[in-house]
N, C-alpha and C positions, 0 to 999 in steps of 0.2 A: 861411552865406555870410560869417561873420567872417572866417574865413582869407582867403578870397577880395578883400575890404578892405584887407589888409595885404598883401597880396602885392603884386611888382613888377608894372606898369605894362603893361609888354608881356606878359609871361608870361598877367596878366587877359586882354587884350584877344585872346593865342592860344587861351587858352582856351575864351573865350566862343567864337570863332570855331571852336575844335574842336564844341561843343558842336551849335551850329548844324547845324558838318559831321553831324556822326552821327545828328541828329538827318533828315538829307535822305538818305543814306547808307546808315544803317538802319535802315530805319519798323520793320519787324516787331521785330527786336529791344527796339526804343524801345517798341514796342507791348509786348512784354513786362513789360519796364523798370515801366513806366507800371500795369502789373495789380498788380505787387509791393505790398507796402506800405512800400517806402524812401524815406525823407525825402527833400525837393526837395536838399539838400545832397548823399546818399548819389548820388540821382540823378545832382547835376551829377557826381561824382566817378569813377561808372562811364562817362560822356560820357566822361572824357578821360582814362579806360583807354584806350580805342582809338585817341586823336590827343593826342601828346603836345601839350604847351603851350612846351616849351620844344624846339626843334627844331634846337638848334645842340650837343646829344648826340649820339654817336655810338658806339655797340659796337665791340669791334676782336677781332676770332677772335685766340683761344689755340695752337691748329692749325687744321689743316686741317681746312674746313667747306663743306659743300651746303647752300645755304637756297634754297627756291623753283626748285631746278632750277639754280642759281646755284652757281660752285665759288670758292670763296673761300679762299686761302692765309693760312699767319699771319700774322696780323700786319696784317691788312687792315682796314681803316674798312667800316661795314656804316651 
């Protein structure tokens, strides 16, 4: 959890708050998570695979792209 100490202020407290999330979001996975043998660090780390911490990123399509059913033109914010 060093890193986590150093890092900015909000980004921790998105985090923690992704964490929480996935942890309500997704028991069985989490339950997964949880049988592994990965350090409470490795743990928080896969938490916020799934919800970023910093949320003001954004992808921008190369071409022309379907995501989710979704048609997205170049050039576009995702």
């Amino acid at each position: 959890m060093r890193s986590l100490l150093s890092a900015g202020i909000d980004t921790t407290v998105n985090a923690l708050g992704a964490a929480v999330y996935c942890l309500a979001r997704f028991p069985t996975e989490m339950a997964k998570l949880n049988k592994k043998s990965f350090s409470r660090p490795r743990r928080f780390e896969e938490t916020i695979r799934f919800e970023s911490p910093a949320q003001t990123f954004s992808r921008t399509t190369t071409r022309p792209a379907e995501i989710g059913g979704v048609q997205l033109d170049a050039g576009e914010k995702s």
